[in-house]
PyMOL CGO cylinders between C-alpha atoms (Angstrom):
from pymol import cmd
from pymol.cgo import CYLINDER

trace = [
    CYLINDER, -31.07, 11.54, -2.66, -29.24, 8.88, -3.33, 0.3, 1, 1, 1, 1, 1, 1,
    CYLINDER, -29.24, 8.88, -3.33, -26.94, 7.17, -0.53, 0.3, 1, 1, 1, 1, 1, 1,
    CYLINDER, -26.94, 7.17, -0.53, -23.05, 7.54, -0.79, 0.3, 1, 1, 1, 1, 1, 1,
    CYLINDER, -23.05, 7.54, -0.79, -21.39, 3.84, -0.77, 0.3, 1, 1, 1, 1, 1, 1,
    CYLINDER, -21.39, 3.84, -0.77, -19.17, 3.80, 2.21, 0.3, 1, 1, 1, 1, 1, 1,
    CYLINDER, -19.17, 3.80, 2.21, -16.02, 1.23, 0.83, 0.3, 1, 1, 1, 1, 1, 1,
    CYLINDER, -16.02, 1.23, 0.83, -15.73, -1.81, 3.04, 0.3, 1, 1, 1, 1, 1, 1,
    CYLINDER, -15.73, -1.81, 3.04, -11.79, -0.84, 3.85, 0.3, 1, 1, 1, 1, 1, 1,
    CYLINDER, -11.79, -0.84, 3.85, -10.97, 2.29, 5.90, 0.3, 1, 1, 1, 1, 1, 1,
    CYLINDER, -10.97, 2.29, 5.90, -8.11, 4.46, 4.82, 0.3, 1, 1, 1, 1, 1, 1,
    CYLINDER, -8.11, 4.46, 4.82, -4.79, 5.49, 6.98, 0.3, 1, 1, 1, 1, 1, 1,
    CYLINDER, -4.79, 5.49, 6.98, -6.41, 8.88, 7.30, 0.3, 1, 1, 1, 1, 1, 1,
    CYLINDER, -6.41, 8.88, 7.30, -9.59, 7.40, 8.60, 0.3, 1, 1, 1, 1, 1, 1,
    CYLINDER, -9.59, 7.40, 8.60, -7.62, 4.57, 10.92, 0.3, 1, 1, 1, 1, 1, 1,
    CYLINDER, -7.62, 4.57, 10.92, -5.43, 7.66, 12.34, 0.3, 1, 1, 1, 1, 1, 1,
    CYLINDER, -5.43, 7.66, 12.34, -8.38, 9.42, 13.51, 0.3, 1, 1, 1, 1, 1, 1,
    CYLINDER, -8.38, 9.42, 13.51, -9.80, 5.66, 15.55, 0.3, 1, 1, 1, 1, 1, 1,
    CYLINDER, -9.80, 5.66, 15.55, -6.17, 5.11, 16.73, 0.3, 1, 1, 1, 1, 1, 1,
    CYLINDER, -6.17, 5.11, 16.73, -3.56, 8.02, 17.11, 0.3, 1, 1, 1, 1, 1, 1,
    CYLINDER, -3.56, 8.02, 17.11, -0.58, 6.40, 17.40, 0.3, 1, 1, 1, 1, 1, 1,
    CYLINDER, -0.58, 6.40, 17.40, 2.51, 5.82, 14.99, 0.3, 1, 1, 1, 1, 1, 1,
    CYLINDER, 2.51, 5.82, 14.99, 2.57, 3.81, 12.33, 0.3, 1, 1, 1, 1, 1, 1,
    CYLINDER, 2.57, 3.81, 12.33, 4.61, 1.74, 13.73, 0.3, 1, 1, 1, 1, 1, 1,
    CYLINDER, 4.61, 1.74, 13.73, 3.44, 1.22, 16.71, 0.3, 1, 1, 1, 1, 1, 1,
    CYLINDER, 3.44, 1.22, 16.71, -0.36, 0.41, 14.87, 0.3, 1, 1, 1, 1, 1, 1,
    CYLINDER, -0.36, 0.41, 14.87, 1.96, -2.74, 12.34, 0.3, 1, 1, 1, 1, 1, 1,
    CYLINDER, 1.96, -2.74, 12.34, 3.40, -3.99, 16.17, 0.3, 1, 1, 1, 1, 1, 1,
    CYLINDER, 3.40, -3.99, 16.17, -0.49, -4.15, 17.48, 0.3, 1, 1, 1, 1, 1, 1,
    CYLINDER, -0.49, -4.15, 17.48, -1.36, -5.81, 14.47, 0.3, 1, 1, 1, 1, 1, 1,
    CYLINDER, -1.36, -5.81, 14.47, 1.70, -8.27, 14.96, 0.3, 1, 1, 1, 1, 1, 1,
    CYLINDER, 1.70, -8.27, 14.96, 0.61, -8.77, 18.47, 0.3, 1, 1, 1, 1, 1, 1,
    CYLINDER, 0.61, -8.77, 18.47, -2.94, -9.72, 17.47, 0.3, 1, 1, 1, 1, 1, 1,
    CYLINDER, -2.94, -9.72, 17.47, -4.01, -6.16, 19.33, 0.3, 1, 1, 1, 1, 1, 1,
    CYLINDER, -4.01, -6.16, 19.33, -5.65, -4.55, 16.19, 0.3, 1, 1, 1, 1, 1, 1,
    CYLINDER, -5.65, -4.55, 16.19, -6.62, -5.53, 13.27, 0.3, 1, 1, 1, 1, 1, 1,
    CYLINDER, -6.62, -5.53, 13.27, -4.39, -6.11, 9.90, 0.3, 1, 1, 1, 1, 1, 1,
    CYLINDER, -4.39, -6.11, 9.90, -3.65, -4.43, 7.15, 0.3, 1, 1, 1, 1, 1, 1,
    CYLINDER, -3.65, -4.43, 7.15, -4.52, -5.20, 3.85, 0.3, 1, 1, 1, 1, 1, 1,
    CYLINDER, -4.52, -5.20, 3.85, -2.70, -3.76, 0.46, 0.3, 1, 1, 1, 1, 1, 1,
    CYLINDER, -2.70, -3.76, 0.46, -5.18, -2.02, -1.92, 0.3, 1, 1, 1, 1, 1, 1,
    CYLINDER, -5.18, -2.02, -1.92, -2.21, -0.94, -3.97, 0.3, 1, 1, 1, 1, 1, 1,
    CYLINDER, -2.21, -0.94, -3.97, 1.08, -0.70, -3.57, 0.3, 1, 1, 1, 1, 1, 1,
    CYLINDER, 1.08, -0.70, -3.57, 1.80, 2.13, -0.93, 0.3, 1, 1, 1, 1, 1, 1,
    CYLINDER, 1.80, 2.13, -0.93, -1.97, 2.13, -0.01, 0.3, 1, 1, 1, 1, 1, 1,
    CYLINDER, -1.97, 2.13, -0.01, -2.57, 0.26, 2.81, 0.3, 1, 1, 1, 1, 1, 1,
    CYLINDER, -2.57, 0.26, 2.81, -6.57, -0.09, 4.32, 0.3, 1, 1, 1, 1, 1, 1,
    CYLINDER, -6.57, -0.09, 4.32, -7.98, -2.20, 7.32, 0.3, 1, 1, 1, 1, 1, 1,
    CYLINDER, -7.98, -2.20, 7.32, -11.66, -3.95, 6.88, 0.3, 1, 1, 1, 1, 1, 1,
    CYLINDER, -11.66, -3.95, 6.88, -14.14, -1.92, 8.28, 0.3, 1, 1, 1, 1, 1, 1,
    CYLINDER, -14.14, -1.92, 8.28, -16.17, -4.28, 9.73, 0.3, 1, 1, 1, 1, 1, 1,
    CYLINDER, -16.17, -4.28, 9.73, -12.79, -6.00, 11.78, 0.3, 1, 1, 1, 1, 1, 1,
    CYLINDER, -12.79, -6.00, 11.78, -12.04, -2.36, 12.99, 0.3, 1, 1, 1, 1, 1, 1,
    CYLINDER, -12.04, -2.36, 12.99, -15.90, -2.25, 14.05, 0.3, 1, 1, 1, 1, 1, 1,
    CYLINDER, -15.90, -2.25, 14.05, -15.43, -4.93, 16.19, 0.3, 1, 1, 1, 1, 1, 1,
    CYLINDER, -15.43, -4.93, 16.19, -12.04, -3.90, 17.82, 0.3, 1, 1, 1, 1, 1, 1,
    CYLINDER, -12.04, -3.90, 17.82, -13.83, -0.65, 18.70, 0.3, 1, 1, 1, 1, 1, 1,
    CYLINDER, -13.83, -0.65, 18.70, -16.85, -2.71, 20.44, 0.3, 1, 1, 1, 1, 1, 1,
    CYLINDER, -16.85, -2.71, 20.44, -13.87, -4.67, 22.31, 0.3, 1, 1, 1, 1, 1, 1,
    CYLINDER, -13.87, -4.67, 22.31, -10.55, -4.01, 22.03, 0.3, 1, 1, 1, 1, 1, 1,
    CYLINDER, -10.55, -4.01, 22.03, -10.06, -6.51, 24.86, 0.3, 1, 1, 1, 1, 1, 1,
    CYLINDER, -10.06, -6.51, 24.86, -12.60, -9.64, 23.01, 0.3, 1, 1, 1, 1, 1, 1,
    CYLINDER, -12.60, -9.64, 23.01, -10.24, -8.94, 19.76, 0.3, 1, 1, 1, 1, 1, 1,
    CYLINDER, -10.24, -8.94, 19.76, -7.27, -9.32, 21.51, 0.3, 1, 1, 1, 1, 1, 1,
    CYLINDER, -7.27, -9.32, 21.51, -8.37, -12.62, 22.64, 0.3, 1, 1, 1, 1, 1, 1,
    CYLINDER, -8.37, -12.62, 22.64, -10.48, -13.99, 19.87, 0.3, 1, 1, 1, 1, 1, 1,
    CYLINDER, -10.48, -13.99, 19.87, -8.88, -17.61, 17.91, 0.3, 1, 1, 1, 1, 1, 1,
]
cmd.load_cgo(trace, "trace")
């Protein structure tokens, strides 16, 4: 069988699921540095890299503080 091709951005739906908050509350995070940002696929489609969201679920507290 051949292998689906997991995209390297995760969808809102997706994010919601990691981090059940508002959306709101997810852009302040991302202002603060706390989570990672948003990127624009299209207008009114907003994803987050995969492999950044990877590493702020290994350690939310090492992203927070990373240069």
């Amino acid at each position: 069988m051949a292998e689906v091709a997991t995209s390297p951005y995760m969808k809102r739906e997706e994010i919601e699921n990691i981090h059940p908050v508002s959306d709101r509350a997810r852009q302040r995070a991302e202002a603060a540095g706390l989570f990672p940002r948003r990127v624009k696929l299209a207008p009114h489609i907003p994803a987050w890299p995969r492999s950044d969201v990877a590493a702020w679920q290994a350690d939310p507290n090492a992203w927070a503080k990373r240069a």
